[in-house]
N, C-alpha and C positions, 0 to 999 in steps of 0.2 A: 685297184692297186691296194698295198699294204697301207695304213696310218695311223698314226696315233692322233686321234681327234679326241677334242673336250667341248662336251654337248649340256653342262651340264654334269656331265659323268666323265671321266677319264677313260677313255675305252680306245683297244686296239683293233681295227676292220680289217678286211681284206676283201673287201668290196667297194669299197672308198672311187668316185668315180675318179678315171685321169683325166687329167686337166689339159684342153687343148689350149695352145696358146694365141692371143686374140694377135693383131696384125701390131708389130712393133714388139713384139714379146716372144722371150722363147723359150722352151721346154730344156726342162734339167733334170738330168736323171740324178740322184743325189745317194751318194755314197759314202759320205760319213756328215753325220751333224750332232751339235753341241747341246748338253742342256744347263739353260742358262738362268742366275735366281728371277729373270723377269715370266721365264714360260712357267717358273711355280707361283709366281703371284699371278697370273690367267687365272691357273685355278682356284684361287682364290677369291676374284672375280676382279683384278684386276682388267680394265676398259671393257671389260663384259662382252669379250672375245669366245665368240664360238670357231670352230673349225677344226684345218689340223695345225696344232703348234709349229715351235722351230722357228729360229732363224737364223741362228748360225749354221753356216754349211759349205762342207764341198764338193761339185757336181761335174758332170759332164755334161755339154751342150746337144740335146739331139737333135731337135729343130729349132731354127731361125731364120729368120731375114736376112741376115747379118752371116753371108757367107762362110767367112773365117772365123766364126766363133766356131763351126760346128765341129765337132769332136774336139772340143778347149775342153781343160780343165779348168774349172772357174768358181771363183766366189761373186758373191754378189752384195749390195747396197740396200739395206733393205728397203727403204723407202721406195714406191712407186707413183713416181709426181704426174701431174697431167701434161705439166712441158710449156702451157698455153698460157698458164694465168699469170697476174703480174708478179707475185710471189717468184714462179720460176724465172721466167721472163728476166726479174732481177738478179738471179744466181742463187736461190734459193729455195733449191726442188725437198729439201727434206723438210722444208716446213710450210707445203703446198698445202692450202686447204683443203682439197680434193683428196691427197693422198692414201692409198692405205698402204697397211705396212704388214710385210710378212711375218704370217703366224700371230700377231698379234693387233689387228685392226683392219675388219673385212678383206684380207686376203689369206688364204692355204696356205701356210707352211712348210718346214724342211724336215718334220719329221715325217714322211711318207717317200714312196719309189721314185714323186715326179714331182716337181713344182716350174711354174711358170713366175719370170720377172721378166721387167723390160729390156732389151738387149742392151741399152746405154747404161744398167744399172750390173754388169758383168763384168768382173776385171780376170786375164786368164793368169793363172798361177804358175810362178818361175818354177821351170823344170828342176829345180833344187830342194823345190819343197816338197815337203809329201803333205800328205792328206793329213796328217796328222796336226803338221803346221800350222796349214793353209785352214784350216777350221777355226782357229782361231784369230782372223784376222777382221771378225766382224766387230767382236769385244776391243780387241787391241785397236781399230783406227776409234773405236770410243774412247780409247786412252790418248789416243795421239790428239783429237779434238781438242784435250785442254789445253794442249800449244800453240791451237788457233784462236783460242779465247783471251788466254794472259798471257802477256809477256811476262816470264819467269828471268830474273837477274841471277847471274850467280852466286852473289851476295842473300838471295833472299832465303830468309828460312820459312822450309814448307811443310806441312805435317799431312799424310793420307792417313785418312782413320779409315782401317777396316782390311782386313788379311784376308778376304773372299775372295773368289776368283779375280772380279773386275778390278781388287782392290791392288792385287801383285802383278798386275799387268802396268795399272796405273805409276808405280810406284817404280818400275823398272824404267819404262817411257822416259818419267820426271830426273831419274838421276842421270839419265845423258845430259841433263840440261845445265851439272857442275853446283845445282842449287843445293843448299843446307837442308839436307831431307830426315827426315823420322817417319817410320811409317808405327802405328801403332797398332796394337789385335789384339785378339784374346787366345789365341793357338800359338804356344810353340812351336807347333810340329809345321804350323805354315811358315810362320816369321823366322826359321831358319833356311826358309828358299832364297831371302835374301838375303841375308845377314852371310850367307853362301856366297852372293853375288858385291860383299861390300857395301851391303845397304843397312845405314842401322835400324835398328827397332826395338821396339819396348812394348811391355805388355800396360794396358788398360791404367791398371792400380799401381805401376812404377814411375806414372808421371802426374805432374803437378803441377798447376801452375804453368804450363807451357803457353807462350805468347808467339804465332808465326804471321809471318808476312800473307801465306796463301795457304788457307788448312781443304782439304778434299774432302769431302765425305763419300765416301766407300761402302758406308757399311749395311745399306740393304734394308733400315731398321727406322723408325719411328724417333725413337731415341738418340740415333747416330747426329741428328739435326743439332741437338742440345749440347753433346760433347762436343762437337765440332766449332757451333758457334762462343763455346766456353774458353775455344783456341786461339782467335782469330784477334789479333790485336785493332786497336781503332784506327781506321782507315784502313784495314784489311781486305783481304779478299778470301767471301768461303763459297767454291766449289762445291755444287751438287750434283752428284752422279747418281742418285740413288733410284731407285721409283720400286713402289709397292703400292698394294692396294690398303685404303686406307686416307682419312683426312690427319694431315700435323698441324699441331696448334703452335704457334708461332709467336714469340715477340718483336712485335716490327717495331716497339718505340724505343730498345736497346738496338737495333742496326741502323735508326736515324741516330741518336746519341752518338754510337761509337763510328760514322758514316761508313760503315762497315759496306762492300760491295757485295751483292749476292748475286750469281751466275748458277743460271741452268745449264747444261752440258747432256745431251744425247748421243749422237750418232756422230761419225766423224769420217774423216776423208781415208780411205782402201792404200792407195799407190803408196801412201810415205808404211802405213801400217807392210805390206807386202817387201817395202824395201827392208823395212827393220828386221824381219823374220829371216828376207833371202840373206842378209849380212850376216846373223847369228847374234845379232843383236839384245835379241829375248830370249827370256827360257822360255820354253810352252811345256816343253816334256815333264817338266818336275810337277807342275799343274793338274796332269790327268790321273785323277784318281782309277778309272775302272774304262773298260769298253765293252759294251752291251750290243747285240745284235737288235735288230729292231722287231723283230719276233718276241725278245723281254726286254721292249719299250716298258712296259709297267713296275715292272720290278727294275727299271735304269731310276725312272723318274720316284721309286721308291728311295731306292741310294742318294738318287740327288737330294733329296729333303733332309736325307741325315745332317744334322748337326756336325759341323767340320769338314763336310767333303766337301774336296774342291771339283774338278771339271770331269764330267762323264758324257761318257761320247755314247754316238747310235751310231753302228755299222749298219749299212743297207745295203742287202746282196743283189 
């Protein structure tokens, strides 16, 4: 089959072997997928991930165990937990030890004709949405996550630093929640997606001094750490969404000081992300910068390096 695999090298095959799906797992033929800032930190040797990238996607089911999924339209969960150990066992399959994770941790990706996940890790997409949507809804239940982390008050005021993809997903999620928002960036031409939707914003160099209840970090960057924590009042809460390849150097004896909370935030729960899209709840459309067939997979994943783009998709015929 077609893929775009990084070996090392960013190269597109068409010899790429298909992958049969082991018992519990089932085959997806996948027909549009996302590329997102973590499949450019791979390349860069982010978790020193060989294979084929991807993992945002949305597929059809061709084989399965699982009856009724076959001919679903479906996303999926990326995480592939074992089910068994006490991690899962407690409710807590996405941070299974065993786990790998598509396109980006011993398992094959969504950028190629087929990928394989476990059938429990499939949600099927409302006939309402299209492919277009539905691709995004791996990033967005990352946005919904932080709702399962903090309780956000209405009262509270919250700042997302960073206007990147994950960053205006984020910032749309949070203003259902009636909280005192800012999102801040360095693009006008993104921060008027919101500012579209009622969302205020501000660029970088027009704030000051900003003190919030719960600041996000969004922005993808080394750096974003340090604005962020410059935000965050004492006994604050600063959300981290970010991941890159790369060590940050860190002051932990101002987060004792100011008992500032710090929260990891990864991957997050499908169903509420899936309701939010079938309501019209999000923008996705204003998002997609370009769509690339997966033939120039190279020249997509060239666009997406650009500076300022936001989300560009792979068609696969």
């Amino acid at each position: 089959m077609k893929a775009l695999i990084y070996d090392g090298e960013l190269r597109l095959v068409t010899d790429y072997p298909r992958p049969e799906p082991p018992p519990g797992e089932a085959l997806v033929r996948v027909t549009l997928a996302g590329i997102c800032n973590t499949d450019l930190e791979v390349v860069r040797g982010y978790m020193g991930f060989h294979g084929v990238l991807g993992h945002e996607f949305v597929g059809v089911v061709e084989d399965c165990g699982v009856p009724e999924l076959v001919g679903q339209r479906v996303v999926g969960d990326i995480n592939a937990a074992c089910g068994n150990c006490p991690t899962c066992r407690a409710g807590r399959p996405t941070h299974c030890p065993q786990r790998t994770t598509l396109g980006i941790d011993r398992r094959d990706g969504a950028f190629a004709e087929f990928l394989t996940l476990p059938a429990v890790n499939l949600f099927p997409v409302p006939d309402q949405l299209s492919d277009r949507e539905a691709v995004f809804a791996e990033p967005l239940a990352a946005a919904c996550e932080i709702l399962e982390q903090v309780h956000l008050h209405p009262t509270d005021r919250v700042v997302v630093l960073g206007d990147g993809k994950l960053g205006l997903l984020v910032a749309q999620v949070l203003s259902l929640t009636g909280c005192d928002l800012l999102v801040v960036g360095r693009h006008p031409q993104k921060l008027v997606i919101l500012r579209q939707r009622g969302i205020p914003t501000a660029l970088g160099d027009e704030v000051a001094n900003v003190q919030a209840d719960v600041v996000v970090d969004c922005t993808g960057h080394p750096d974003g750490f340090l604005a962020a924590r410059a935000m965050v009042r004492p006994r604050g809460t600063l959300v981290l969404k970010s991941t890159f390849h790369g060590v940050n150097q860190v002051d932990l004896t101002s987060l004792v000081v100011d008992e500032v909370q710090l929260i990891g935030s990864r991957c997050g729960p499908f169903a509420p992300a899936l309701r939010l899209l079938a309501r019209k709840l999000i923008d996705v459309e204003s998002l997609i910068d370009a769509v690339y067939p997966l033939d120039q997979a190279l020249a997509a994943f060239e666009r997406a390096s650009t500076k300022g783009t936001l989300k560009i998709l792979l068609e696969v015929e």
